[in-house]
C-alpha positions as semicolon CSV with decimal commas, in nm:
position;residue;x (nm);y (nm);z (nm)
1;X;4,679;-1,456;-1,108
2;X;4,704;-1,796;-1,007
3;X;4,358;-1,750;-0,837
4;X;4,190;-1,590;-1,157
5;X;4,285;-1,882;-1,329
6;X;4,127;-2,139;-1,108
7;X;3,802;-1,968;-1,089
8;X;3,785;-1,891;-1,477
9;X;3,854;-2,277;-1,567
10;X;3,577;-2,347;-1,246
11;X;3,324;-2,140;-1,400
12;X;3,406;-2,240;-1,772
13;X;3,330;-2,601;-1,655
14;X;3,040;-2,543;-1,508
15;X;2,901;-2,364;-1,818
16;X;3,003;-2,652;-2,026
17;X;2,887;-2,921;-1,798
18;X;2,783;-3,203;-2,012
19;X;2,548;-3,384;-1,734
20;X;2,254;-3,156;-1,663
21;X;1,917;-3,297;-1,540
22;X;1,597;-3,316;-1,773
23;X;1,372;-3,304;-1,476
24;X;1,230;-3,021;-1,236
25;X;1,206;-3,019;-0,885
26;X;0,808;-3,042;-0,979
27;X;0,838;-3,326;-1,080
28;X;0,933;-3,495;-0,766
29;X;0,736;-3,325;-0,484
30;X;0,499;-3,621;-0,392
31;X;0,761;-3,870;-0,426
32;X;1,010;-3,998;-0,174
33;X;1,390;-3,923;-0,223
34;X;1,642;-4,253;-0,281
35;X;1,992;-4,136;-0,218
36;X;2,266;-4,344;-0,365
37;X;2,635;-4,384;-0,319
38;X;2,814;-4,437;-0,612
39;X;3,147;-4,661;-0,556
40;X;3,068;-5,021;-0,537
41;X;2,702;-4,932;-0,461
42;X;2,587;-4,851;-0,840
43;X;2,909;-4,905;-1,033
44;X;3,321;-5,007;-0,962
45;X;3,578;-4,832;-1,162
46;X;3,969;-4,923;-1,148
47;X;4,182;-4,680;-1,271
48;X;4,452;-4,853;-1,385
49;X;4,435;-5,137;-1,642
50;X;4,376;-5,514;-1,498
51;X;4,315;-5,811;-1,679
52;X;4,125;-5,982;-1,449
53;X;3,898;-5,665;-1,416
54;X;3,602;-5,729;-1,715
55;X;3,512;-5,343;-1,770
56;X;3,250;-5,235;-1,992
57;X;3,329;-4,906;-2,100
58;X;3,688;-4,659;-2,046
59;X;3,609;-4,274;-1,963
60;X;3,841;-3,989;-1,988
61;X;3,857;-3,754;-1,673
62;X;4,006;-3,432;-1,638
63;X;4,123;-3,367;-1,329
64;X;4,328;-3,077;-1,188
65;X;4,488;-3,077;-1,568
66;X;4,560;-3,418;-1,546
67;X;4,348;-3,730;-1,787
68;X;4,287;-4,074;-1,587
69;X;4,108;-4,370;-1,772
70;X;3,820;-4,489;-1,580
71;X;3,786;-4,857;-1,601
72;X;3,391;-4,900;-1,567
73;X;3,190;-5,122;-1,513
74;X;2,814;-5,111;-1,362
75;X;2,618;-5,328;-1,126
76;X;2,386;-5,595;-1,318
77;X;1,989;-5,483;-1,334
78;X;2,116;-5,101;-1,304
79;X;1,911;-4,996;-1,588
80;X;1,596;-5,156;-1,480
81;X;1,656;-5,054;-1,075
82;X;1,716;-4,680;-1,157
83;X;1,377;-4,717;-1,405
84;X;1,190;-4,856;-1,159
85;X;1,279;-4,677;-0,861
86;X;1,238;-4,352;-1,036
87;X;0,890;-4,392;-1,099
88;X;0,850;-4,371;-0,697
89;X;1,159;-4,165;-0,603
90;X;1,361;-3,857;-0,676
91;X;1,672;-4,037;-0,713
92;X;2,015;-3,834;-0,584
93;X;2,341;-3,939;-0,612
94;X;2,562;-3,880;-0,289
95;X;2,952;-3,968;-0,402
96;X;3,259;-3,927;-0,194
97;X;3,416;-3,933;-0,550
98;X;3,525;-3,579;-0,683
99;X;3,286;-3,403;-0,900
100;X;3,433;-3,436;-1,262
101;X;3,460;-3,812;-1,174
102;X;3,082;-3,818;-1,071
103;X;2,980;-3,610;-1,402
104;X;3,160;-3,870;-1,658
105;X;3,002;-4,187;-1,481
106;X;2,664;-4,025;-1,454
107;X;2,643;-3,958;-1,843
108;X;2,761;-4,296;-1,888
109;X;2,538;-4,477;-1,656
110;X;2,185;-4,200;-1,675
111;X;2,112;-4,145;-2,042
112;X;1,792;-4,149;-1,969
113;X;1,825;-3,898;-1,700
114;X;1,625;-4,043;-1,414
115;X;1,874;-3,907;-1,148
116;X;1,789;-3,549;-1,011
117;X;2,053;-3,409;-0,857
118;X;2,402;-3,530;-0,716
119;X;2,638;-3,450;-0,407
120;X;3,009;-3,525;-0,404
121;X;3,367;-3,525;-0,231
122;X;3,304;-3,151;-0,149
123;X;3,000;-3,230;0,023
124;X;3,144;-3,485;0,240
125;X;3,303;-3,468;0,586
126;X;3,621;-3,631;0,676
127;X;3,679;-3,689;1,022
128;X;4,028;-3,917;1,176
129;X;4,045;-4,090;0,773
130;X;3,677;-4,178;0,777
131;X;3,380;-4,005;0,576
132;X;3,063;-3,898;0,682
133;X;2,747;-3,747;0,430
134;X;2,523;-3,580;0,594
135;X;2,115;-3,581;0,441
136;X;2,023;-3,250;0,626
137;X;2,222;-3,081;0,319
138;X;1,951;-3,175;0,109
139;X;1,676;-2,938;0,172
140;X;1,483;-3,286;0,201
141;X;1,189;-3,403;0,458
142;X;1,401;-3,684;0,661
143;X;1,075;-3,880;0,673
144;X;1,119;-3,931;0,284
145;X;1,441;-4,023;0,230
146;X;1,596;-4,362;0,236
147;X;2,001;-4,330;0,227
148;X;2,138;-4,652;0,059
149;X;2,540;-4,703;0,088
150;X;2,793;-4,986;0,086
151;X;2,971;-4,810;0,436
152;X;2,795;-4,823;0,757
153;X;2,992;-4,472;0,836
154;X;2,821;-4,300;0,571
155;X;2,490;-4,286;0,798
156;X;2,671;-4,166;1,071
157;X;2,444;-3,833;1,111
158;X;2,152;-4,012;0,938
159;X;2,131;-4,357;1,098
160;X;1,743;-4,407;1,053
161;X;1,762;-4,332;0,692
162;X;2,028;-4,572;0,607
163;X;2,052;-4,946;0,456
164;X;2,373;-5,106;0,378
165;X;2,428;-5,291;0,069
166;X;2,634;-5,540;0,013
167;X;3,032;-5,385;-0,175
168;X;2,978;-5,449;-0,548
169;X;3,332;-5,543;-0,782
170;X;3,245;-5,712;-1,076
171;X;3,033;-6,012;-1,025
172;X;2,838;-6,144;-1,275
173;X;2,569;-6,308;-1,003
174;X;2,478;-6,014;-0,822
175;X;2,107;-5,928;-0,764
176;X;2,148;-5,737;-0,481
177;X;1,977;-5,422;-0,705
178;X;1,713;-5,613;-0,839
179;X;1,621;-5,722;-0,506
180;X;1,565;-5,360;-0,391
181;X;1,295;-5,299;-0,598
182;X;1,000;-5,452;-0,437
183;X;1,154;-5,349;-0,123
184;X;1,164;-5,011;-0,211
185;X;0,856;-5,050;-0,370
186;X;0,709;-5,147;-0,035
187;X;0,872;-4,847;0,123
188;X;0,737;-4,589;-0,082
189;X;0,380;-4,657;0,017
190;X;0,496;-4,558;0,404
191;X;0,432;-4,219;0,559
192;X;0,739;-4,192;0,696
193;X;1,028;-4,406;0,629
194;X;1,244;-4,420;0,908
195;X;1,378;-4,622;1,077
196;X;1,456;-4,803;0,792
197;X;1,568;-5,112;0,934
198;X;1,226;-5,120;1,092
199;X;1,051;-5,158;0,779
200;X;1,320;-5,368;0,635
201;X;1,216;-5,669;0,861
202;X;0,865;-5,614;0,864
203;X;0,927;-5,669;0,473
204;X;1,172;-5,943;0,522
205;X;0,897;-6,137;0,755
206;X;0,621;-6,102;0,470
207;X;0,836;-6,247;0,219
208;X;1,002;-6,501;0,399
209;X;1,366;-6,443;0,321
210;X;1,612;-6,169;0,428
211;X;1,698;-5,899;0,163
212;X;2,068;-5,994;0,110
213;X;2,269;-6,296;0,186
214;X;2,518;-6,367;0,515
215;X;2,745;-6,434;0,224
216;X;2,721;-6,110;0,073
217;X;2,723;-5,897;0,380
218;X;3,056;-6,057;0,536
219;X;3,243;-6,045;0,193
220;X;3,572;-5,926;0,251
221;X;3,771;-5,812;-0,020
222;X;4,222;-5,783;-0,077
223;X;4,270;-5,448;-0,179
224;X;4,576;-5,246;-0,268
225;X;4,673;-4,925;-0,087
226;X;4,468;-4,645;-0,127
227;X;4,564;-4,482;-0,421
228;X;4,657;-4,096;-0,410
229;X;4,526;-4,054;-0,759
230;X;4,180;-4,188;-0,727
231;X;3,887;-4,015;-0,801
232;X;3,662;-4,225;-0,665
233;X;3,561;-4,247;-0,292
234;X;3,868;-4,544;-0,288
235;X;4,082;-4,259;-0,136
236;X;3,895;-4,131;0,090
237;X;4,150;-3,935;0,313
238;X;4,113;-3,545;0,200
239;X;4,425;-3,366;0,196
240;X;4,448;-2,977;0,316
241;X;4,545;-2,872;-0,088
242;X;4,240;-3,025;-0,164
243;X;4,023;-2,813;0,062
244;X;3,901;-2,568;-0,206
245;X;3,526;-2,378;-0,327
246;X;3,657;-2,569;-0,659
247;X;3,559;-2,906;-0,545
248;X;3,197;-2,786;-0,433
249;X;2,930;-2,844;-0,639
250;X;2,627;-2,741;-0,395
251;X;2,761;-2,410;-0,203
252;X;2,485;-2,381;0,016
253;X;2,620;-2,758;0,177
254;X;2,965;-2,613;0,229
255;X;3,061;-2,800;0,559
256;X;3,369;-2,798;0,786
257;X;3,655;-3,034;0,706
258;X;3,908;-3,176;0,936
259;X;4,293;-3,237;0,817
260;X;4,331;-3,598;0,899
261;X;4,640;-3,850;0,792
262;X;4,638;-4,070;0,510
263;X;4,480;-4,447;0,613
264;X;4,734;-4,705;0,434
265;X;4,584;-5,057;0,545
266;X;4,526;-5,312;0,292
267;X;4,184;-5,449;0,362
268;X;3,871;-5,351;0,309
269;X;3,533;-5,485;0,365
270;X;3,152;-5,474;0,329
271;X;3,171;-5,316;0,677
272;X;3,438;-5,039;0,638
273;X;3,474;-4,755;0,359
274;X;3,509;-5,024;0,011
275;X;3,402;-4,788;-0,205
């Protein structure tokens, strides 16, 4: 009974699903695919109430029966980069964050709907506490894609596809997305794309300047424990009760997970999991 239930509110939701893409996959076959993380890449959302946090909008999630308030708040020039870069890419959205987490933030940040498609935690792999996303669930040319993520371990099995961006919390100041456009303006125009850091310093040398800052790649951030109730990738330790179809969204890129312990360090940083 128990197992009727789950799969009749699983199906109800996906009938109901607010966030469904206006374009067709016609629409994107002679462009080149952008994947994007989510957490501290595009947006960073607290879930519980801070002062010092300036959000910009609070979204309701239902979750396993359960409503969190999502304290959001999106990277500066978002608008204009996902405008932009859509006009040259089918832009995908690969999240370590659960899917009904994903859905709210991408109605509140895509009303235009210039994002095709989107990945999340059930898409992942979690290996010994860290988390891996692997491109070849895509049903994408490699050659096309350029994988950009604020956790060196997310290009793990993609490593020629992937630029790190600086963590993004709520800084006024940062450019970091509105410095991508040329660049990936630039990279669109080449016939294949990897490696990516090839083409990153061949742009870097014609402009003169590197792409991000020292300052911004060796930011290290104080961070609470992990918390067990996130929905974002912040907890990024899967449990084995949360091992289920339910948290799929793309059952064709159904992939093996590994039980692994929960991580409780305090620090995080541009080079480890931060978002």
């Amino acid at each position: 009974m128990a197992l009727f239930k789950n799969c009749y509110e699983h199906f109800k939701g996906k009938f109901s699903k607010q966030y469904i893409s206006a374009q067709t996959p016609k629409m994107h076959q002679k462009k080149k695919v952008l994947v994007l993380d989510l957490d501290e890449t595009l947006v960073h959302c607290e879930f519980k109430e801070n002062p010092n946090f300036q959000h910009e909008a609070i979204l309701k999630v239902i979750h396993k029966g359960q409503e969190y308030k999502v304290y959001l708040r999106t990277r500066p020039h978002l608008n204009k980069f996902l405008l932009e870069a859509s006009q040259d890419y089918e832009i995908i959205i690969f999240t370590a964050g659960y899917e009904v987490y994903c859905e709210k933030v991408l109605e509140h940040i895509d009303k235009d709907r210039l994002i095709s498609d989107y990945y999340a935690r059930g898409s992942c792999q979690f290996i010994n506490g860290v988390c891996f996303k692997d491109l070849f669930l895509l049903d994408r040319l490699m050659e096309d894609i350029i994988f950009i993520d604020n956790n060196p371990n997310a290009f793990d099995r993609c490593q020629e596809n992937g630029l790190l961006i600086p963590s993004y919390l709520d800084s006024d100041d940062d450019d970091c997305l509105l410095k991508l456009i040329p660049f990936l303006k630039f990279l669109s125009k080449k016939k294949d794309l990897r490696p990516i850091m090839q083409h990153l310093h061949s742009y870097e040398n014609n402009i003169g300047a590197t792409l991000f800052t020292d300052n911004q790649k060796t930011l290290e951030i104080q961070k609470e424990a992990m918390d067990d109730d996130s929905l974002s990738e912040d907890n990024v330790v899967k449990k084995e009760i949360d091992i289920t179809d339910l948290d799929i969204k793309h059952k064709k890129t159904q992939t093996h997970f590994e039980i692994v312990s929960k991580v409780g360090n305090k620090i995080r940083s541009a080079t480890l999991f931060s978002g």
